[in-house]
C-alpha positions as CSV (number, residue, x, y, z in Angstrom):
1,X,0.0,0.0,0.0
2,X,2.9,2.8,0.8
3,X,4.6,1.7,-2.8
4,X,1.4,2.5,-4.6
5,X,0.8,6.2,-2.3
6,X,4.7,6.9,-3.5
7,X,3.3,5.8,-7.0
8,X,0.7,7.8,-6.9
9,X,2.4,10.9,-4.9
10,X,5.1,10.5,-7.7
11,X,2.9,10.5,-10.7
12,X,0.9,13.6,-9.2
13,X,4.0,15.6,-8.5
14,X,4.8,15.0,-12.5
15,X,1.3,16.0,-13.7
16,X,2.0,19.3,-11.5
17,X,5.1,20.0,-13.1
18,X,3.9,19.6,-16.1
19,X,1.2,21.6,-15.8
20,X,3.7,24.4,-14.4
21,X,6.0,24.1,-17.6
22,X,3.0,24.5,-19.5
23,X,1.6,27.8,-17.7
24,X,5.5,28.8,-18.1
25,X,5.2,28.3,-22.4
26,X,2.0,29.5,-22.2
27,X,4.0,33.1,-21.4
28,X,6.2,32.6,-23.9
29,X,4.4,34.0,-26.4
30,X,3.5,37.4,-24.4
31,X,7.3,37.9,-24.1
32,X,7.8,38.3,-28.8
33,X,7.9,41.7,-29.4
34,X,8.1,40.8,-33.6
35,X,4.9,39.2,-35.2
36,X,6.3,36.5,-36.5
37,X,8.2,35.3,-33.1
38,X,5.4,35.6,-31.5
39,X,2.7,33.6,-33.5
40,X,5.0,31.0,-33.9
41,X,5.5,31.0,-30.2
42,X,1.9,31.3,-29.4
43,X,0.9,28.3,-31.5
44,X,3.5,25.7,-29.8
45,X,2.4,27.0,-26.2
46,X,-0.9,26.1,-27.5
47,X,-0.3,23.2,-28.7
48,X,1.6,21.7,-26.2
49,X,-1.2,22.7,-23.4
50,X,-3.9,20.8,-25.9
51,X,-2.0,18.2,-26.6
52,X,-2.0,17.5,-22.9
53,X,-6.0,17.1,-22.5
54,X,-5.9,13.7,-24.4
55,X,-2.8,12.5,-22.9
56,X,-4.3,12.9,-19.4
57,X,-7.1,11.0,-20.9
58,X,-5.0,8.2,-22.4
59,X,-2.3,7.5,-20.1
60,X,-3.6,8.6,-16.2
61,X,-7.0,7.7,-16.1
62,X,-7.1,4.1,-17.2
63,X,-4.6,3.3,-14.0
64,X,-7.5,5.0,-11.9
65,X,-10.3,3.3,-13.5
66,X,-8.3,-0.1,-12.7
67,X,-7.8,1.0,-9.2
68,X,-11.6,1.9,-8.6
69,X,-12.6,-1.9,-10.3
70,X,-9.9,-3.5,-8.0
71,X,-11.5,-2.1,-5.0
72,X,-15.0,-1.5,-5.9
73,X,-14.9,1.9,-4.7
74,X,-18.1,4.2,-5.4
75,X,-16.9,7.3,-7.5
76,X,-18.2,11.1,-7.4
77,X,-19.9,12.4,-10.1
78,X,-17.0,14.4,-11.6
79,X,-14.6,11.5,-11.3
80,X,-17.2,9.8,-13.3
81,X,-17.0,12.4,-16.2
82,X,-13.8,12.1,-15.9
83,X,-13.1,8.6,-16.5
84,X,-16.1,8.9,-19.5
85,X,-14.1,11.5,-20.5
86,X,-10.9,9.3,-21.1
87,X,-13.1,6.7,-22.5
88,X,-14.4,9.1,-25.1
89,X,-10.7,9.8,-25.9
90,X,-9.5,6.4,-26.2
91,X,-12.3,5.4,-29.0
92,X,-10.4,4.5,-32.0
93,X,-12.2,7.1,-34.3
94,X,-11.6,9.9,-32.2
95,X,-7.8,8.4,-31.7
96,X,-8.0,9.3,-35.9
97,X,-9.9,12.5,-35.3
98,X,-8.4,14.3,-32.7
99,X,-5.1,15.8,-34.4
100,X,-7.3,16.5,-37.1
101,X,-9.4,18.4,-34.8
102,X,-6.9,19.9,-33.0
103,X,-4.8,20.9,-36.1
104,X,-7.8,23.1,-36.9
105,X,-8.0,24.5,-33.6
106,X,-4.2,25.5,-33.6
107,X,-4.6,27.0,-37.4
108,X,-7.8,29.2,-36.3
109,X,-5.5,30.2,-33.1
110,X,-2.9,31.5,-34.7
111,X,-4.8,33.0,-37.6
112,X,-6.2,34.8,-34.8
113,X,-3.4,36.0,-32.9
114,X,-1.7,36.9,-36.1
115,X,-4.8,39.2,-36.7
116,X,-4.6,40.9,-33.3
117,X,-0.8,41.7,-34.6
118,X,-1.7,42.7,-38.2
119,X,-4.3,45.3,-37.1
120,X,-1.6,46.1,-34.6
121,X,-4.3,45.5,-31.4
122,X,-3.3,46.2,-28.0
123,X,-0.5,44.5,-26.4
124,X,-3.3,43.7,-23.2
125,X,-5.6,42.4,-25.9
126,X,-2.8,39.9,-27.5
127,X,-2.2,38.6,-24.1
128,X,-5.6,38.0,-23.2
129,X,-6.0,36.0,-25.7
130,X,-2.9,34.2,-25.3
131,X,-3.4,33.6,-22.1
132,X,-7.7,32.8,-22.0
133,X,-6.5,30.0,-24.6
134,X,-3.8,28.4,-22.5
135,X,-6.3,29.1,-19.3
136,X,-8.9,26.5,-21.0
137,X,-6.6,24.1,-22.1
138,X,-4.6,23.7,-18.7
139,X,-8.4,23.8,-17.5
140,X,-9.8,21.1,-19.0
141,X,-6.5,18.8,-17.8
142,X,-7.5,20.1,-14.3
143,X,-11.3,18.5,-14.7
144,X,-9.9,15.5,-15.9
145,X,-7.2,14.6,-13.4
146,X,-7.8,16.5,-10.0
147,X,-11.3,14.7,-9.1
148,X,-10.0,10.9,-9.9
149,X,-7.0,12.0,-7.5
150,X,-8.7,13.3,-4.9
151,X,-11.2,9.9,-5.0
152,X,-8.2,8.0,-4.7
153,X,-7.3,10.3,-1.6
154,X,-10.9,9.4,-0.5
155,X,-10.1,5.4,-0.9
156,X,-6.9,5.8,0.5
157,X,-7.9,7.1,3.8
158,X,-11.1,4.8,3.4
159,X,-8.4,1.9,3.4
160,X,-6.2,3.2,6.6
């Protein structure tokens, strides 16, 4: 039981730092003081933040889902969505769709922040954008990994 709450502790401490790198390339961009720096800039922060939502989905969640099944633990509601969420993801067809989908995303992102450049918008306006964008992404990897951890939290102390 202490190997797997090191496991766990471990695995947790990664997704944190991860999510802090991420929050740090999200800035990235609002640092360019040339166009071309910058879009470029602002469409690999992006990138990399959504490229995290579906590997949350793929690679953390199905060791929770096995844990819960092991112990026959009843889940909350948004560890639920959660783990329906990384279902979802793992479906072959969306495995096909989603860079696709997210190509399209990145493309109408940094058409987007290359306008707010062109038309020479306000440096406050560029970095709300920059940042609302990242904000949602790193979001959504929130929702889908902080409720299955704190069920586990839950089971854990249930256990002891």
């Amino acid at each position: 039981m202490l190997e797997f709450l090191w496991v766990a502790s471990g695995q947790l401490l990664l997704v944190g730092a991860f999510l802090l790198f991420l929050l740090c390339l999200a800035i990235l961009p609002l640092r360019q003081t040339r166009r071309r720096p910058a879009v470029i800039a602002e469409v690999v922060a992006h990138g990399m933040a959504w490229m995290s939502v579906p590997l949350a989905g793929l690679l953390w969640l199905p060791r929770f889902k096995k844990i819960y099944a092991d112990f026959g633990t009843e889940l909350g509601i948004a560890t639920e969505f959660a783990i329906a969420v990384s279902d979802f993801v793992s479906e072959p067809r969306m495995l096909f769709f989603a860079p696709q989908v997210m190509g399209v995303l990145l493309i109408v992102d940094g058409l987007v922040f290359d306008m707010l450049w062109r038309r020479e918008a306000s440096r406050t306006l560029r970095n709300r954008w920059s940042l609302g964008i990242s904000v949602v992404s790193l979001s959504l990897v929130a929702l889908v990994t902080i409720p299955p951890v704190l069920s586990l939290a839950r089971l854990l102390s249930d256990l002891s």
